[in-house]
py3Dmol code that shows the C-alpha trace and the ligand (Angstrom):
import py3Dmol

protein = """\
ATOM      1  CA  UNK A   1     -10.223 -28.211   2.338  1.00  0.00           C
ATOM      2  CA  UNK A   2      -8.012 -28.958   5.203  1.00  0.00           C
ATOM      3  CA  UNK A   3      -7.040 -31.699   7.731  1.00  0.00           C
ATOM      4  CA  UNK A   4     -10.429 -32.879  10.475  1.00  0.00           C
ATOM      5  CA  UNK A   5     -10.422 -31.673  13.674  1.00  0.00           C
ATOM      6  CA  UNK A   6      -9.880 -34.634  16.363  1.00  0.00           C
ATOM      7  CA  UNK A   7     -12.333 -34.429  18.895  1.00  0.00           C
ATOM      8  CA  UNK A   8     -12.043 -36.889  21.843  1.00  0.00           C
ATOM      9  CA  UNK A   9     -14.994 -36.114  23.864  1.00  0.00           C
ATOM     10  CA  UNK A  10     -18.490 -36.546  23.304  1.00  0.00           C
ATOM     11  CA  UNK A  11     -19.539 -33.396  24.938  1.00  0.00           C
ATOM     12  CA  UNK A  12     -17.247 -31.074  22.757  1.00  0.00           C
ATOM     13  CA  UNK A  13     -18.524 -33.274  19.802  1.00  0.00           C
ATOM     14  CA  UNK A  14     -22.038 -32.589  20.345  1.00  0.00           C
ATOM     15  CA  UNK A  15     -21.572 -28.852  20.911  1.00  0.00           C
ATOM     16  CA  UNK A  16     -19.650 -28.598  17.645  1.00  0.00           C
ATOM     17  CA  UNK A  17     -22.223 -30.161  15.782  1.00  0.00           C
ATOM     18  CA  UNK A  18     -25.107 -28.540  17.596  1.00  0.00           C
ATOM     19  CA  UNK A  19     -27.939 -27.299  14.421  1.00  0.00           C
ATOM     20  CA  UNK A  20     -25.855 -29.084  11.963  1.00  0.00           C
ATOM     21  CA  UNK A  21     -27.039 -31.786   9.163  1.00  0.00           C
ATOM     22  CA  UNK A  22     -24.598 -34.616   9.776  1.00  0.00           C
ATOM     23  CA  UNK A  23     -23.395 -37.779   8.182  1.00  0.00           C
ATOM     24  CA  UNK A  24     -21.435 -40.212  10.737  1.00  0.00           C
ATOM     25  CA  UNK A  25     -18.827 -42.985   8.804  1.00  0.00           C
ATOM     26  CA  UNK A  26     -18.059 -45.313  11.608  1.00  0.00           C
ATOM     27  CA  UNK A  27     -14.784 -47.031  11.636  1.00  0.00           C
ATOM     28  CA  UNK A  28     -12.184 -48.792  13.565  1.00  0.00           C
ATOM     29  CA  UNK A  29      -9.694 -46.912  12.127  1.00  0.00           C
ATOM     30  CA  UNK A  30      -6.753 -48.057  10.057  1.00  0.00           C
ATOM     31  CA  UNK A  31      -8.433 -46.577   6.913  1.00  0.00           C
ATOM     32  CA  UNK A  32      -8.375 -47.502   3.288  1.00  0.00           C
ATOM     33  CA  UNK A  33     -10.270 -46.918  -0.021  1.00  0.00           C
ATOM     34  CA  UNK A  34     -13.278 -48.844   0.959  1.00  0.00           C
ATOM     35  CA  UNK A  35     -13.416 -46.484   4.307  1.00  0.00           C
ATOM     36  CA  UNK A  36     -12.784 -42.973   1.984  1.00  0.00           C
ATOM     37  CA  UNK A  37     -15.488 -44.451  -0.837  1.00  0.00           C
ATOM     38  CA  UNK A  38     -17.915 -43.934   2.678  1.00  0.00           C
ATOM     39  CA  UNK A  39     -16.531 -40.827   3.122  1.00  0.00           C
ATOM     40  CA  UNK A  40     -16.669 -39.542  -0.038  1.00  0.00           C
ATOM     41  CA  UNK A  41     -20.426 -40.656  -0.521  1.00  0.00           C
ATOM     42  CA  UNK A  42     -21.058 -39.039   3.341  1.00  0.00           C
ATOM     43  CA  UNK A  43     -20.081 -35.715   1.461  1.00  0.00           C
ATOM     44  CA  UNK A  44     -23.105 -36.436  -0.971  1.00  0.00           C
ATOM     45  CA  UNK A  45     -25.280 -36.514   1.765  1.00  0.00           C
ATOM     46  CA  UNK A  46     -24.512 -34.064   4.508  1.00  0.00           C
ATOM     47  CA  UNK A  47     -22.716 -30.505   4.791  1.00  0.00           C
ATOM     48  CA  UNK A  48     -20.860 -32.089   7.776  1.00  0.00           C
ATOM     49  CA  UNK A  49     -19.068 -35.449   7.668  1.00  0.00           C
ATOM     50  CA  UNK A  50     -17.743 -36.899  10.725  1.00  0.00           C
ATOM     51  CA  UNK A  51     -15.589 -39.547  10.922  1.00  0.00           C
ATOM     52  CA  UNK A  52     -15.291 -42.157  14.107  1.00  0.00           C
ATOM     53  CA  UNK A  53     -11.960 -43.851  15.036  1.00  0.00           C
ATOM     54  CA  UNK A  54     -12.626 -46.530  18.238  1.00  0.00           C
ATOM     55  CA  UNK A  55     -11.893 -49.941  18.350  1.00  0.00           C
ATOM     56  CA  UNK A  56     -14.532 -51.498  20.067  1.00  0.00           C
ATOM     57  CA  UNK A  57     -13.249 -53.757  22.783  1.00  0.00           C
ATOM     58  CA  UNK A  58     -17.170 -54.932  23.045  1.00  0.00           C
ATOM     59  CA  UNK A  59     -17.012 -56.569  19.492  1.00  0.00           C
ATOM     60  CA  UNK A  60     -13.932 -58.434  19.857  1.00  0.00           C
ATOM     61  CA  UNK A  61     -13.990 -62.206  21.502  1.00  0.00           C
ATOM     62  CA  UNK A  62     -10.732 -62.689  24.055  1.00  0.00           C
ATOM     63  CA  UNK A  63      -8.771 -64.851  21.226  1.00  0.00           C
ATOM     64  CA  UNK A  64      -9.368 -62.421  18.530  1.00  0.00           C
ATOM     65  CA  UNK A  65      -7.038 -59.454  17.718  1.00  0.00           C
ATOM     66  CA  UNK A  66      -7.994 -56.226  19.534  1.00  0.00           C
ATOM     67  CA  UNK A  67      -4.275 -55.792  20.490  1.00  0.00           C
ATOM     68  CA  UNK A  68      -2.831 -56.083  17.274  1.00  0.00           C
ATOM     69  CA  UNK A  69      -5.431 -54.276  15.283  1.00  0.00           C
ATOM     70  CA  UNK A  70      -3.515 -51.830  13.766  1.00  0.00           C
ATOM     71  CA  UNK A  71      -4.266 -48.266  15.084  1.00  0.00           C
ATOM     72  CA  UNK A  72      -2.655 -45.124  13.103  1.00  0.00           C
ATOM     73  CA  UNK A  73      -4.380 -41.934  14.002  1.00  0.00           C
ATOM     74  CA  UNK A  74      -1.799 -39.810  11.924  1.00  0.00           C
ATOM     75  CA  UNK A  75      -1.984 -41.664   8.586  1.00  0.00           C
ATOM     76  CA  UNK A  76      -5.913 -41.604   8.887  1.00  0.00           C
ATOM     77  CA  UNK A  77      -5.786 -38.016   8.962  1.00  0.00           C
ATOM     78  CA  UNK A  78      -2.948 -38.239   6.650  1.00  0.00           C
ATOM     79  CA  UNK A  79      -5.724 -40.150   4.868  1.00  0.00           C
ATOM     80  CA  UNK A  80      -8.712 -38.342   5.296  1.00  0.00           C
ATOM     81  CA  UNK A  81      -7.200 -34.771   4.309  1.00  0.00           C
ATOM     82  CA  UNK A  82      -8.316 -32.812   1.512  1.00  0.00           C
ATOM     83  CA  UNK A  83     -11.829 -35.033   1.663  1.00  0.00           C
ATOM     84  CA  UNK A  84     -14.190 -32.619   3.098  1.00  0.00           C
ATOM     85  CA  UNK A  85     -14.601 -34.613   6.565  1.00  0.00           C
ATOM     86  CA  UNK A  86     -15.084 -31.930   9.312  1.00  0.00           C
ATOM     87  CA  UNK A  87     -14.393 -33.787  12.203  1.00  0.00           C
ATOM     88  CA  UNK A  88     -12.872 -36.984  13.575  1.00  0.00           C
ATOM     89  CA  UNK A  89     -14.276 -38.440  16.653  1.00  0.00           C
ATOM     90  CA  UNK A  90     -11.642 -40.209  18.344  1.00  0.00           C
ATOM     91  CA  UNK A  91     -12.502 -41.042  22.008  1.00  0.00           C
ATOM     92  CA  UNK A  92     -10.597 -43.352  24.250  1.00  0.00           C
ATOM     93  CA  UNK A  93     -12.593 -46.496  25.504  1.00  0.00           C
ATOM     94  CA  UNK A  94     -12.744 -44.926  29.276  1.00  0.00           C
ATOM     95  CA  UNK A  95     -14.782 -42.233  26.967  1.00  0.00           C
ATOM     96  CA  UNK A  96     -17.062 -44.494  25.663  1.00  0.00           C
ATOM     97  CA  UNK A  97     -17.082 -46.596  28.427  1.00  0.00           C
ATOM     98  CA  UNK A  98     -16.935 -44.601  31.711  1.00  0.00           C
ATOM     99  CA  UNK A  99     -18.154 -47.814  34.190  1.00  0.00           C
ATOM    100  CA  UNK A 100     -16.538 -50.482  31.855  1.00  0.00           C
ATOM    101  CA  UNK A 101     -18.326 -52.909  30.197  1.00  0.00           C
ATOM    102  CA  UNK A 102     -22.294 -50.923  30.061  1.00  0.00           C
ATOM    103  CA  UNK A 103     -24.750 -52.472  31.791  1.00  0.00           C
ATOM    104  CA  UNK A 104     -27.298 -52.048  28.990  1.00  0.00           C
ATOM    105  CA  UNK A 105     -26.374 -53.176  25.903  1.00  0.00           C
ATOM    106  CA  UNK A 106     -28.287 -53.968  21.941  1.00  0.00           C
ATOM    107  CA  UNK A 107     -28.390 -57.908  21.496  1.00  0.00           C
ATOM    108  CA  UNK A 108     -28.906 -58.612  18.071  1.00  0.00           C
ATOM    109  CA  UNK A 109     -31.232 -61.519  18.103  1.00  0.00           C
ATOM    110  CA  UNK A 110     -31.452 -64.967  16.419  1.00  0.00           C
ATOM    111  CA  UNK A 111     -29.892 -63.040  13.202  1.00  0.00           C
ATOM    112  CA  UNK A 112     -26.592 -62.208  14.926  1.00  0.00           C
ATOM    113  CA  UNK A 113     -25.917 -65.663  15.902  1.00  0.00           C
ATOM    114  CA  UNK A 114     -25.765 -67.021  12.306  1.00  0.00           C
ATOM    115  CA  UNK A 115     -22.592 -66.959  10.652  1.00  0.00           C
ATOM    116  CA  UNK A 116     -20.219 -64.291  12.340  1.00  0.00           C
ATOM    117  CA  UNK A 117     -22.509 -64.503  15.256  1.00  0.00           C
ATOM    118  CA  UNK A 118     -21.527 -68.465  15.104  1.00  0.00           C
ATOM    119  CA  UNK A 119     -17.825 -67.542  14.605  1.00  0.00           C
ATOM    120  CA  UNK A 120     -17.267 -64.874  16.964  1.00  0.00           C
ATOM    121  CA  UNK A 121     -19.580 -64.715  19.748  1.00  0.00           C
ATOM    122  CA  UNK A 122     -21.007 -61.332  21.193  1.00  0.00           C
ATOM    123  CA  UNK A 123     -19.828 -59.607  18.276  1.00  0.00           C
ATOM    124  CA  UNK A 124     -22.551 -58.236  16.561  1.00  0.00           C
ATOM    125  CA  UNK A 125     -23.958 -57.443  20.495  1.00  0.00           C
ATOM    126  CA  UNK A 126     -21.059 -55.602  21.393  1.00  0.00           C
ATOM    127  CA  UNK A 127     -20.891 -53.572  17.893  1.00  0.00           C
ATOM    128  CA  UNK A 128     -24.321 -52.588  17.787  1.00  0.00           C
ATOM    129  CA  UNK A 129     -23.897 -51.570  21.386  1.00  0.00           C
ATOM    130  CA  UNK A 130     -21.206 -49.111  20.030  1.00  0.00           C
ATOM    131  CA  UNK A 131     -23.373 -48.104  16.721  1.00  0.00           C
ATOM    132  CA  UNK A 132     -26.560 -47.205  18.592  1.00  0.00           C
ATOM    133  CA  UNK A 133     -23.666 -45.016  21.176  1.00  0.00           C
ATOM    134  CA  UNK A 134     -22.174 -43.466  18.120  1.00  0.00           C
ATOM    135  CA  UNK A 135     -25.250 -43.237  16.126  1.00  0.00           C
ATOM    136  CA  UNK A 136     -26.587 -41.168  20.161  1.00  0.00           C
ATOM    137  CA  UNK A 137     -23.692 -39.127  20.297  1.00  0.00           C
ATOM    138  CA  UNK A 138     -23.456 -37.930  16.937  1.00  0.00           C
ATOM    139  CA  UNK A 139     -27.590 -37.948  16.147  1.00  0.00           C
ATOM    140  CA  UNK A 140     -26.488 -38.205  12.143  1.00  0.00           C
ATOM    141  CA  UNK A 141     -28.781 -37.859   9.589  1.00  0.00           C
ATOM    142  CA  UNK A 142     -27.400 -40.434   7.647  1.00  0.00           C
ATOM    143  CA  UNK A 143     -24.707 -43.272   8.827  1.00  0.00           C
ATOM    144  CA  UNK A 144     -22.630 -45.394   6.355  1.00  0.00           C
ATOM    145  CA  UNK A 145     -21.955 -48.772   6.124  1.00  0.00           C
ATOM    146  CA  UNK A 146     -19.840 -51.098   3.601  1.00  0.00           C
ATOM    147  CA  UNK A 147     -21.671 -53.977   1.632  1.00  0.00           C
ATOM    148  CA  UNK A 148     -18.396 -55.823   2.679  1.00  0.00           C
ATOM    149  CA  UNK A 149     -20.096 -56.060   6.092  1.00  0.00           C
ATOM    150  CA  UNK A 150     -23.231 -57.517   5.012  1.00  0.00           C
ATOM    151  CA  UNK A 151     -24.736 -59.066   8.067  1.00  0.00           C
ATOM    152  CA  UNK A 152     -23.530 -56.165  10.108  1.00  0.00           C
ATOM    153  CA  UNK A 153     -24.994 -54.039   7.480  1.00  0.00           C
ATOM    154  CA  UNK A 154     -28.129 -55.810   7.995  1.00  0.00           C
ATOM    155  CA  UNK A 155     -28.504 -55.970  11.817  1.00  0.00           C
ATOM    156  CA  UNK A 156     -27.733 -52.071  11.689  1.00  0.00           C
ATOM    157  CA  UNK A 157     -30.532 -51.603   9.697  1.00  0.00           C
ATOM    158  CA  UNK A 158     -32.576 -53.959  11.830  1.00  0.00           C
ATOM    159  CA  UNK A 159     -31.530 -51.979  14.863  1.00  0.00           C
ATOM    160  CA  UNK A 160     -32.741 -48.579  13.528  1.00  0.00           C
ATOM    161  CA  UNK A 161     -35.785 -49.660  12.134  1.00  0.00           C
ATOM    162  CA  UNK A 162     -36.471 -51.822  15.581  1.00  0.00           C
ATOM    163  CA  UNK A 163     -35.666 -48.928  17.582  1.00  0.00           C
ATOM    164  CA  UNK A 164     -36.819 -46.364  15.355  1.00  0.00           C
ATOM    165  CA  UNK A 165     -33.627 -44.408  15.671  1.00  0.00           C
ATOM    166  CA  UNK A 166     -34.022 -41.443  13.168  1.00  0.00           C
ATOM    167  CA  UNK A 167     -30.909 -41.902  11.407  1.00  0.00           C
ATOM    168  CA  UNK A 168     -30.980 -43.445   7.623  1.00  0.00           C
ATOM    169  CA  UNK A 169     -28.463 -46.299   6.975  1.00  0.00           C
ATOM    170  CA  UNK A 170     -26.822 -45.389   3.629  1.00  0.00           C
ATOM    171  CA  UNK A 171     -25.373 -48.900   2.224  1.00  0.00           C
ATOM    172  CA  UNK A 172     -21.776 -48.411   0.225  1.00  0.00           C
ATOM    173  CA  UNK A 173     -20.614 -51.076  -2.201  1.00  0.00           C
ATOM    174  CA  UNK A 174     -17.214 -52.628  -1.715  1.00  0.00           C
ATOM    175  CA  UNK A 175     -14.287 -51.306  -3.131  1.00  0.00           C
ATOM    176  CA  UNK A 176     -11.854 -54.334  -4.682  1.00  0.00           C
ATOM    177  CA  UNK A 177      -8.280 -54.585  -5.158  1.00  0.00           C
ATOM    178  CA  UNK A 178      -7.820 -55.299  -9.426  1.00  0.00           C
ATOM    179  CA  UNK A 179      -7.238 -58.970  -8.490  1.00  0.00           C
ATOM    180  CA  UNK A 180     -10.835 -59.297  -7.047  1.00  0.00           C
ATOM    181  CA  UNK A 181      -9.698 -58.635  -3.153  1.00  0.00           C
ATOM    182  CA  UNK A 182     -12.198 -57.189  -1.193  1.00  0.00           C
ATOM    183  CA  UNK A 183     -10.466 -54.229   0.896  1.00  0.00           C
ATOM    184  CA  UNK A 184     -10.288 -54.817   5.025  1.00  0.00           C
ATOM    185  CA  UNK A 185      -8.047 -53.406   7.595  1.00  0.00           C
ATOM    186  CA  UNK A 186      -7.084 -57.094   7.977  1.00  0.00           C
ATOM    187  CA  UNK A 187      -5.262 -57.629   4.320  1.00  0.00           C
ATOM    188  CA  UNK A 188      -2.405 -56.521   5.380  1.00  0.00           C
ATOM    189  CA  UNK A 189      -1.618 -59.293   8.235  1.00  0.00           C
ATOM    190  CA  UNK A 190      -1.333 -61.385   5.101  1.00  0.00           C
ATOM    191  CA  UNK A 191       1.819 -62.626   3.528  1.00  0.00           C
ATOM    192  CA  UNK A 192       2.340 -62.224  -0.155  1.00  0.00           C
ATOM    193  CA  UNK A 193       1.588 -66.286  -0.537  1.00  0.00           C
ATOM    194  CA  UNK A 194      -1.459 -65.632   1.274  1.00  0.00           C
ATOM    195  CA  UNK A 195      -2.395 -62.366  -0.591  1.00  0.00           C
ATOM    196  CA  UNK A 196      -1.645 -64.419  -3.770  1.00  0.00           C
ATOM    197  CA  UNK A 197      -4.589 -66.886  -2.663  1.00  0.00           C
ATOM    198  CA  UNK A 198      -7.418 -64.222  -1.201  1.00  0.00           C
ATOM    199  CA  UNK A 199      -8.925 -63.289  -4.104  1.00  0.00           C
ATOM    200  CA  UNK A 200     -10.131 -66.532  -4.144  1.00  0.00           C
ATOM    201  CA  UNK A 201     -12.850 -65.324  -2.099  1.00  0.00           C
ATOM    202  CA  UNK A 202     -13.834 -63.342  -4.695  1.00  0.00           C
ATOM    203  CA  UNK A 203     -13.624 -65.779  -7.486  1.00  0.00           C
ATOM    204  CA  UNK A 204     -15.615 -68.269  -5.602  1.00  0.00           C
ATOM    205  CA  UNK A 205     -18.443 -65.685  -5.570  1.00  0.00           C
ATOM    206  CA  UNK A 206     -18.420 -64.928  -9.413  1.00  0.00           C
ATOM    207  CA  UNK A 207     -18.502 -68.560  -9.779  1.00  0.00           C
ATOM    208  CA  UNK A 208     -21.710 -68.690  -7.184  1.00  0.00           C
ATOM    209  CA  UNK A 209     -23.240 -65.817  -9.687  1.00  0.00           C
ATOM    210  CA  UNK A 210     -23.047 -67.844 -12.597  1.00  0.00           C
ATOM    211  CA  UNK A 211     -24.393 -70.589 -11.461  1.00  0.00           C
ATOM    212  CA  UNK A 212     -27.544 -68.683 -10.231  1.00  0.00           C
ATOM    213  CA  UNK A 213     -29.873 -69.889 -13.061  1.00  0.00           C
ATOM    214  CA  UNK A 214     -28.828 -73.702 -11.971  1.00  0.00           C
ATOM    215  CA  UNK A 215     -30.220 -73.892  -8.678  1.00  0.00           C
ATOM    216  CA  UNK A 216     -28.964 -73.257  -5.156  1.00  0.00           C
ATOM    217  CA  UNK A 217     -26.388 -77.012  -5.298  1.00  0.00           C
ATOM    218  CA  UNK A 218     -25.067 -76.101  -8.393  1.00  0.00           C
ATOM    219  CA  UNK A 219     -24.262 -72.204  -6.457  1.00  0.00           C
ATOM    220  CA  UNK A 220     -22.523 -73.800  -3.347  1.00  0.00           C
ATOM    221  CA  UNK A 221     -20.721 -76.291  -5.931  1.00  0.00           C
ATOM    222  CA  UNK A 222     -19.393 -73.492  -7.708  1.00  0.00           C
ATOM    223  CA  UNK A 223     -18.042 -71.179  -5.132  1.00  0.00           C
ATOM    224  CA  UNK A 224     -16.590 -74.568  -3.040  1.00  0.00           C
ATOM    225  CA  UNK A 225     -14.464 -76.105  -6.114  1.00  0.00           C
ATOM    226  CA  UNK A 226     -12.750 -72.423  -6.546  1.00  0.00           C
ATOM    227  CA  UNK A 227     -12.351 -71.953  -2.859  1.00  0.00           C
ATOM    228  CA  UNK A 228     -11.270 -75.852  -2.691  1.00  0.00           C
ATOM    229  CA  UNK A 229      -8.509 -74.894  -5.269  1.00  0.00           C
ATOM    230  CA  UNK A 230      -6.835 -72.746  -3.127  1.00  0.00           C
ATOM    231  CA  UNK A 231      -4.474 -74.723  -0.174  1.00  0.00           C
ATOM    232  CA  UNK A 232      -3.997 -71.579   2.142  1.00  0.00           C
ATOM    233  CA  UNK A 233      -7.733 -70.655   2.052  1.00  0.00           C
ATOM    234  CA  UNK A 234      -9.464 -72.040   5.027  1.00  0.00           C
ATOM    235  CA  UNK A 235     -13.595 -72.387   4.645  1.00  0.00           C
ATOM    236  CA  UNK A 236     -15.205 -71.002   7.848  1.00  0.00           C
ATOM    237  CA  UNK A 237     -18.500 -71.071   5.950  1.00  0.00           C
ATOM    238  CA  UNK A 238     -20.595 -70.828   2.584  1.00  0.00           C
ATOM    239  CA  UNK A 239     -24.210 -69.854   2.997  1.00  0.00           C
ATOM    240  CA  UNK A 240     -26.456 -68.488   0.537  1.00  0.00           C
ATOM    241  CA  UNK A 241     -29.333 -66.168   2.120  1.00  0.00           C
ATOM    242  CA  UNK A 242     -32.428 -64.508   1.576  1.00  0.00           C
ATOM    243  CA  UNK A 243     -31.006 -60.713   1.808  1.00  0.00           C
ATOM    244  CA  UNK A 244     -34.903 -59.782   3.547  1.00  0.00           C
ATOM    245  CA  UNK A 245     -34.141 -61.884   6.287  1.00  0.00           C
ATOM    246  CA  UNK A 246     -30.404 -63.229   6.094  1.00  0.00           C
ATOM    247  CA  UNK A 247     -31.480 -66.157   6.866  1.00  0.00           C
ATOM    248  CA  UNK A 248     -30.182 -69.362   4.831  1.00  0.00           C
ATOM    249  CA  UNK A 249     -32.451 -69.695   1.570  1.00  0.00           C
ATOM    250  CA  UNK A 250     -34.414 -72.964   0.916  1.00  0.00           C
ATOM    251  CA  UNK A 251     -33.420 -75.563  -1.417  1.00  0.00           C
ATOM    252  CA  UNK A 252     -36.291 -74.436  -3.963  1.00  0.00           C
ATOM    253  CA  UNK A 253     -35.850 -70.515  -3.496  1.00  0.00           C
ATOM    254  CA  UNK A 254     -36.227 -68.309  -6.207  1.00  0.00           C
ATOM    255  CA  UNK A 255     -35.351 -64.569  -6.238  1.00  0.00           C
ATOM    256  CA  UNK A 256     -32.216 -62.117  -5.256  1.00  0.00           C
ATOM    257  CA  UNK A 257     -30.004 -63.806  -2.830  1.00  0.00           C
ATOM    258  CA  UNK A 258     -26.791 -63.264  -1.088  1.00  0.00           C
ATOM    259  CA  UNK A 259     -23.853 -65.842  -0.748  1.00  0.00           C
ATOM    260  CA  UNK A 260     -21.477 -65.271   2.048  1.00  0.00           C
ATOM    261  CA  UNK A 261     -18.480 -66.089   2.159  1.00  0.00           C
ATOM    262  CA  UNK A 262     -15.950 -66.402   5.245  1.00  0.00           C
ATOM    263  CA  UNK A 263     -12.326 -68.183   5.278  1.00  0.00           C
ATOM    264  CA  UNK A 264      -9.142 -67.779   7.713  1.00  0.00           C
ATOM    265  CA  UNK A 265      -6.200 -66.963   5.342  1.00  0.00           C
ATOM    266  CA  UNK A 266      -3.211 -67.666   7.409  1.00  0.00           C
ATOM    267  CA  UNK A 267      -3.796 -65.514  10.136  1.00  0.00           C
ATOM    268  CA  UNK A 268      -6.281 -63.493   8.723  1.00  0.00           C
ATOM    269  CA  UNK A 269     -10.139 -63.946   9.284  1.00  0.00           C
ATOM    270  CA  UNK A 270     -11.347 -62.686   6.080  1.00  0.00           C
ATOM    271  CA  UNK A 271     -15.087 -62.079   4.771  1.00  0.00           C
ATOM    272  CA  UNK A 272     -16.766 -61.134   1.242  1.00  0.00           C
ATOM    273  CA  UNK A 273     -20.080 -61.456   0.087  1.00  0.00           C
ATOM    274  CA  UNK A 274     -22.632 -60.519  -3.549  1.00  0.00           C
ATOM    275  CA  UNK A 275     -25.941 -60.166  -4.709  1.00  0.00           C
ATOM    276  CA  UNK A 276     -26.725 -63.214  -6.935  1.00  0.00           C
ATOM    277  CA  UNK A 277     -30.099 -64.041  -8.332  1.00  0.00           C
ATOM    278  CA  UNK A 278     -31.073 -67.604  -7.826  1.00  0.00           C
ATOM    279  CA  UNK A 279     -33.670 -69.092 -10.953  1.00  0.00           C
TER     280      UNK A 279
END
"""
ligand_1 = """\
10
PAF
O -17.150 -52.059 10.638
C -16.485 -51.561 11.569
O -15.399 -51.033 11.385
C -17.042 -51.631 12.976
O -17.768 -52.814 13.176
C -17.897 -50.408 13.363
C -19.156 -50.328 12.524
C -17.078 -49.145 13.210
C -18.327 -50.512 14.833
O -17.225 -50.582 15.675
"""
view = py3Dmol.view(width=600, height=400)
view.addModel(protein, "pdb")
view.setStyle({"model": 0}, {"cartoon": {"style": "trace"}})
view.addModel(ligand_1, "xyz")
view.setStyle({"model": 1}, {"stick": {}})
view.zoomTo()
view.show()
């Protein structure tokens, strides 16, 4: 197995894949073991795995960090050789977005307001603006998506089901650091004071599980007093939702749930969720 092939445009993309059984990872680039874990389970699926690099200017508000986010096209294929992918879709954003900003774009509804909707607005509408493109270009069978992501996980699958695009949205668990960290692109704007408190996150979230059979209070009290413990851990928010819906669970809910977590670690937006089960 060799290196990808980088392909930049989507018209020598779709004639290379022309008759061909795809799987499509999406990414922003900047990979790591939670993007290859994808990969790796896209090679499961399909005889050809393609791999997309693009930040998405749509997804990112004007004080976020679309310049900084770190871009390294060589140590992603650095990354990504030996792993079976067959092709790396790397277009520029005049490729993906010949007139600008589209005039058509996907609006994720009352679901992508909540939470990182709240937090960063347009951002779900301007990434599932570039999913359904990718998910047009590419026509995979079967697209991959990290459980780290969870609401984004969930308004793709709302998407495709809503727009009955014929793709099947193959869900990935997250990959951790031994400490509990959730892998993201964004770790490494940390410093190591701040790395020392983010797996917090994750703490806070076993804490949340083991509380399940006390009742949704005794969940958020959990989670908060671990997260509270930790000085450089800033509390966006703390939800616990229904996963059929994402939206925020009753007080007298019983059944699987999903607590979200999202905190700003120095200057790092970070986000990690689980499954619990609330009795
Ligand atoms: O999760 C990401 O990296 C991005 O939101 C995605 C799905 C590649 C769309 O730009």
């Amino acid at each position: 197995m060799s290196q990808p092939e980088v392909v930049t445009g989507i018209g020598e993309l779709r004639a290379r894949l022309e008759g061909r059984r795809v799987a499509l990872v999406p990414t922003m680039g900047a990979l790591h073991a939670g993007h290859l874990s994808l990969v790796d389970r896209a090679s499961e699926l399909a005889d050809t795995v393609v791999v997309s690099i693009f930040v998405n200017p749509l997804q990112f508000g004007p004080a976020e960090d679309l310049e900084r986010y770190p871009r390294d096209l060589a140590g992603d294929l650095a990354a990504l050789d030996g792993r079976g992918v067959a092709y790396v879709f790397a277009p520029d954003a005049s490729e993906m977005y010949p007139d600008g900003r589209p005039q058509i774009t996907v609006r994720g509804g009352a679901v992508a307001e909540l939470f990182e909707g709240r937090s960063r607005p347009g951002h779900f509408d301007g990434m599932l603006t570039v999913v359904a493109k990718l998910l047009g270009i590419v026509r995979p069978e079967f697209a991959l998506f990290g459980q780290k992501d969870a609401q984004q996980l969930f308004l793709v699958q709302r998407m495709v089901r809503d727009l009955d695009i014929a793709t099947r949205i193959e869900p990935v668990e997250t990959v951790r650091e031994p400490d509990g960290l959730a892998l993201s692109s964004r770790n490494r704007y940390l410093s190591p004071a701040e790395r020392a408190a983010a797996p917090a996150l994750h703490r806070a979230l076993e804490a949340a599980a083991s509380a399940g059979d006390r009742g949704i209070d005794a969940v958020i009290a959990a989670a908060q007093s671990v997260l509270m413990g930790e000085e450089l851990v800033g509390v966006d928010y703390l939800k616990v939702v229904d996963p059929r819906t994402f939206q925020p669970v009753p007080d007298d809910y019983r059944g699987p749930a999903r607590v979200l977590i999202a905190a700003q670690v120095g200057p790092a937006r970070l986000i990690d969720n689980d499954a619990i089960y609330l009795n």
